[in-house]
C-alpha positions as CSV (number, residue, x, y, z in Angstrom):
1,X,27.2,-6.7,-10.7
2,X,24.8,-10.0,-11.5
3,X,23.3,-10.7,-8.6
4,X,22.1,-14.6,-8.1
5,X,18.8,-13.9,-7.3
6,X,16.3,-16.1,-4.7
7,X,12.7,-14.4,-4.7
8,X,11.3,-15.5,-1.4
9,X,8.1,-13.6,-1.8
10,X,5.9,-14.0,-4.7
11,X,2.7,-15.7,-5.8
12,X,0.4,-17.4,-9.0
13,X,-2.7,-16.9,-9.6
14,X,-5.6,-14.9,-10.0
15,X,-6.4,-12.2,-6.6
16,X,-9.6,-10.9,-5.9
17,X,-8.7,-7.4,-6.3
18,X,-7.1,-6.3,-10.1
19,X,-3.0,-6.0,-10.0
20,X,-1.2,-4.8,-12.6
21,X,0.3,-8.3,-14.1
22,X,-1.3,-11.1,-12.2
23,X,0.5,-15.0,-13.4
24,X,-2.1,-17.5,-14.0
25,X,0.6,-20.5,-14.1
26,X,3.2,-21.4,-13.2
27,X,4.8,-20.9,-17.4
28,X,3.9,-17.1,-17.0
29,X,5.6,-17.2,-14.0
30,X,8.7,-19.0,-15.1
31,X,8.4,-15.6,-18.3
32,X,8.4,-13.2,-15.4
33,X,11.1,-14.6,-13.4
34,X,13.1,-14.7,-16.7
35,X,12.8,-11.3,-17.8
36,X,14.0,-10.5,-14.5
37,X,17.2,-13.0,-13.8
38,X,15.5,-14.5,-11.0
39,X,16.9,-18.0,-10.9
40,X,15.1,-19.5,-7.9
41,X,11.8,-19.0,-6.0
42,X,9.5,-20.1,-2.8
43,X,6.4,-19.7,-4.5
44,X,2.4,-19.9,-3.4
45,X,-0.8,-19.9,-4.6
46,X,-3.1,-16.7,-4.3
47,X,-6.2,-19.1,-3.8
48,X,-4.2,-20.5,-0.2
49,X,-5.2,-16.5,1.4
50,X,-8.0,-15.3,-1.2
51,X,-10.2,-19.1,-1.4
52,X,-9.6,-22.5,0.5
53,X,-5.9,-22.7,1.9
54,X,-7.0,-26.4,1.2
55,X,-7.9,-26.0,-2.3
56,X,-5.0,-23.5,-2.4
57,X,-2.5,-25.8,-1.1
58,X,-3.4,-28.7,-3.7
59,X,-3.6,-26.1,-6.2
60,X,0.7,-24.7,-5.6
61,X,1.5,-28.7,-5.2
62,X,0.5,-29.6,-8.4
63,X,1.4,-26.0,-10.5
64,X,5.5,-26.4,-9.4
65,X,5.3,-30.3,-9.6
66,X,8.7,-30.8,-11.9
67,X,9.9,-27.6,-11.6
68,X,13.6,-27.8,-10.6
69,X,13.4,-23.5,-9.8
70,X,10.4,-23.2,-8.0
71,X,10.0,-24.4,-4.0
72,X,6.7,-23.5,-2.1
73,X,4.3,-22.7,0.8
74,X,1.8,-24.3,2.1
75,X,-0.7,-22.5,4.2
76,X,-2.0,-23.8,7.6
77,X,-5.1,-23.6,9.7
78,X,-5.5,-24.9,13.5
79,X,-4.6,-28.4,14.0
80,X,-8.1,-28.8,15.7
81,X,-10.0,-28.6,13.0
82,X,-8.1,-31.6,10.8
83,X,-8.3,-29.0,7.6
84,X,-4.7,-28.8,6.7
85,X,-3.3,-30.8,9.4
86,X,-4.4,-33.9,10.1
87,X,-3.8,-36.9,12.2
88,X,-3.7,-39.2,9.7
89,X,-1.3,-37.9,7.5
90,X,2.1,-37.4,7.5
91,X,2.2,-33.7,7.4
92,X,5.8,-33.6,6.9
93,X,6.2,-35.8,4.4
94,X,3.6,-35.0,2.6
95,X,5.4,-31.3,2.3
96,X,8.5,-33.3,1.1
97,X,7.1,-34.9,-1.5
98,X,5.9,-31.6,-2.4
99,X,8.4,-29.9,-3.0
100,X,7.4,-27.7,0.0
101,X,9.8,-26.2,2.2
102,X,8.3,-23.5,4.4
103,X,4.6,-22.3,5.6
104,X,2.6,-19.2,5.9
105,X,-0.1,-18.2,7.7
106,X,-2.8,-15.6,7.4
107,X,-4.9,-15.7,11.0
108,X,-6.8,-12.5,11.0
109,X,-7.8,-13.6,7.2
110,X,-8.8,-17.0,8.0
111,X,-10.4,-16.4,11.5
112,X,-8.1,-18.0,14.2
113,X,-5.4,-17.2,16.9
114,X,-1.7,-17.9,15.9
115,X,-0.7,-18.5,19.2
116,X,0.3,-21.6,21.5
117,X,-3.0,-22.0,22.8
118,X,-3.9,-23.1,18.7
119,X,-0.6,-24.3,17.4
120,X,0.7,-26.1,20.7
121,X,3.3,-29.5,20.4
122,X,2.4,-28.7,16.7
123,X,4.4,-25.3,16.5
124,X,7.1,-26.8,18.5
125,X,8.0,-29.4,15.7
126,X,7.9,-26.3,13.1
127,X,10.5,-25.5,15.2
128,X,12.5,-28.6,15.7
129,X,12.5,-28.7,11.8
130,X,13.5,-25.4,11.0
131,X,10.7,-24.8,8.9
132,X,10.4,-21.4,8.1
133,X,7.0,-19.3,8.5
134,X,6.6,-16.8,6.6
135,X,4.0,-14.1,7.8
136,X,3.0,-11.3,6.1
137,X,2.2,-7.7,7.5
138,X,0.0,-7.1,4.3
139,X,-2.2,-9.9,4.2
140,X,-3.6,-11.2,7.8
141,X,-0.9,-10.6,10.8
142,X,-0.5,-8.2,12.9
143,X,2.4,-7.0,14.7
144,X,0.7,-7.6,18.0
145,X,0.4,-11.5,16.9
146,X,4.0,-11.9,15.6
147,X,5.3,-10.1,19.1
148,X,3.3,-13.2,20.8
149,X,3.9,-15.7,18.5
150,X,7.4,-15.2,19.3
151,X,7.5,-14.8,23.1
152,X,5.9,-18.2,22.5
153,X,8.1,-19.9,20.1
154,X,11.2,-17.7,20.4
155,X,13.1,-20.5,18.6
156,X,11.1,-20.5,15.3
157,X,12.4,-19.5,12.0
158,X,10.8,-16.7,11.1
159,X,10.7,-14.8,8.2
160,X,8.3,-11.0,7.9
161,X,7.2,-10.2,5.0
162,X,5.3,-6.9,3.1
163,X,6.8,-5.1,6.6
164,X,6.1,-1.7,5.4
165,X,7.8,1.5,5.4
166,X,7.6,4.7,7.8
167,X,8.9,3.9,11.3
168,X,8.9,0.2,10.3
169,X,12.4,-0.2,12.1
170,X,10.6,0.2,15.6
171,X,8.3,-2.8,15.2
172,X,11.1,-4.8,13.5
173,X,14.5,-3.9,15.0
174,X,13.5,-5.0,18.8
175,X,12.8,-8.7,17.1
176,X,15.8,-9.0,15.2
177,X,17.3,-8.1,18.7
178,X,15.6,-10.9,20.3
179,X,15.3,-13.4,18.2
180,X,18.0,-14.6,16.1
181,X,15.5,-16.6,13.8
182,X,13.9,-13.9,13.0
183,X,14.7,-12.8,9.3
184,X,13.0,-10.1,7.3
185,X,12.1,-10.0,3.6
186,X,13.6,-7.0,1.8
187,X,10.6,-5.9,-0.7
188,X,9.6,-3.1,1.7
189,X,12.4,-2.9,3.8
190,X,15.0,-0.8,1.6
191,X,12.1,1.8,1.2
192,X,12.3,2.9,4.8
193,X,15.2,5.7,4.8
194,X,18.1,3.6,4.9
195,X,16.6,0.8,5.9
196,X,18.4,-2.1,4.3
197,X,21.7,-0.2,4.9
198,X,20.7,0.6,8.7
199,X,19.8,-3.1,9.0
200,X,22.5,-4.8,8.0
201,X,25.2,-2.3,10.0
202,X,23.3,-3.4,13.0
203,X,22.3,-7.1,12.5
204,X,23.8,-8.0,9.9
205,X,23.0,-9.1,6.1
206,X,22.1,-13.1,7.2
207,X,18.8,-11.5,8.5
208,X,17.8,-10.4,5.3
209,X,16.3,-12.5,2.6
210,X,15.8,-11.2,-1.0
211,X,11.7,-10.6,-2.1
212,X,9.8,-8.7,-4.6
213,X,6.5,-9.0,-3.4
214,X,5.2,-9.9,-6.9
215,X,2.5,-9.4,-8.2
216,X,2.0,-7.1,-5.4
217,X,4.9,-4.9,-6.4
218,X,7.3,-4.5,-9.4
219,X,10.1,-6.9,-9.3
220,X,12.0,-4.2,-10.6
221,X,11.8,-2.2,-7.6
222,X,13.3,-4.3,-5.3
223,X,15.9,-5.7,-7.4
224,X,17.4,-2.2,-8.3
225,X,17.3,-1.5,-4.1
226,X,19.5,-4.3,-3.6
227,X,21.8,-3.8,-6.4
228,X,22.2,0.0,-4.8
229,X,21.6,-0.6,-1.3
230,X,25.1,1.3,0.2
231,X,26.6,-2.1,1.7
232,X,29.5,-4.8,0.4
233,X,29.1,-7.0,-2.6
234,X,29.0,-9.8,-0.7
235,X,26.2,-8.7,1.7
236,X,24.1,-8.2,-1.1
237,X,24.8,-11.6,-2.6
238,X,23.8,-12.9,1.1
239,X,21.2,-11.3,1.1
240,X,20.5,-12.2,-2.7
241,X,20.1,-15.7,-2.6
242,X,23.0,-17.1,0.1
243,X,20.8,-16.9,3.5
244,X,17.5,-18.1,2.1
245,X,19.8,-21.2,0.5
246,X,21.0,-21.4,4.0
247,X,17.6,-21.4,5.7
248,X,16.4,-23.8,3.2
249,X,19.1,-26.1,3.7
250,X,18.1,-26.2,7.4
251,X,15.2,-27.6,7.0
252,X,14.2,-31.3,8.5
253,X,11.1,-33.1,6.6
């Protein structure tokens, strides 16, 4: 089957460490997303974890300006220090304007707390929008943080990325359980023995969003776990591209 495919997970530009196929722009991108019939995707900029999430953020605003495929993520930083979120801005409609429809964070990276004490009325809006946050297990967050970020906030969309594999269903599972915002992104998911399958029999395909993790990973990879994954046709077009379109549409700037 052709799968309508949404990559939820994937980034431009140059990291500090060597991949094996790094995308300068945002036209190498576009080649890559081609040559794998991926038709949509919520995209950042390597620069928002590896540089300046300021720097970073302007960077991703002007590489998809125009683009009518790509949607992206701005990175945030403690409303304190008037970096990223200032008082005299209109945060959210500066992300409309944008063409940005969700956030990420990277605390233990960037050397703060993501918790209430930091994130406050601020975090509660996040939630009153719908914007979703998408925090990776790879790159700055710990499982301790998400566990408290969500006791906190147990309304906020939610969406755990690079999850990992081995075991990965005991950190994961009691969230899905608790908080029905809570989606996870599939790049690493399918890899955990039955994991995508196990999943969705228990929570259902809506909490799982399609990502390759590129250029982390091969697109290929996770594209071929979906397309196999042991569940109904249309779970895996949910899963595909239909919940993060749902999510998306959900979203109040």
């Amino acid at each position: 089957m052709q799968l309508d495919l949404f990559d939820v997970n994937l980034y431009i530009g140059r990291p500090t460490r060597e991949l094996y196929a790094p995308v300068s722009t945002i036209d190498e991108l576009l080649v890559q997303l081609d040559r794998q019939r991926i038709s949509r995707a919520l995209v950042w900029h390597v620069a928002q974890r590896d540089a300046s999430p300021v720097t970073g953020n302007a960077m991703l605003s002007a590489a998809i300006a125009g683009q009518d495929r790509l949607w992206g993520c701005w990175t945030i930083l403690p409303p304190q220090t008037g970096e990223v979120i200032r008082g005299d801005h209109d945060f959210f409609g500066d992300m409309r304007a944008n063409r940005i429809v969700a956030l990420r964070a990277f605390p233990e990276l960037h050397r703060y707390l993501l918790n209430c004490v930091v994130f406050g009325r601020w975090m509660d809006q996040i939630v009153e929008r719908r914007i979703p946050l998408l925090l990776s297990m790879e790159h700055g967050v710990t499982w301790p943080a998400v566990y408290g970020l969500l006791e906190a906030y147990p309304a906020l969309t939610c969406i755990l990325c690079d999850v990992g594999i081995w075991g990965v269903d005991r950190y994961t599972w009691p969230l899905l359980e608790n908080y029905p915002s809570v989606h996870l992104e599939t790049s690493l998911v399918a890899l955990e023995d039955g994991g995508m399958e196990a999943t969705v029999a228990r929570y259902g395909a809506k909490r799982l969003v399609f990502g390759t993790g590129f250029p982390e990973r091969y697109p290929e990879s996770a594209i071929l776990q979906l397309l196999h994954a042991e569940i109904s046709d249309d779970d895996k077009q949910k899963i595909a591209s239909g919940n993060l379109q749902d999510l998306l549409a959900r979203v109040v700037l």
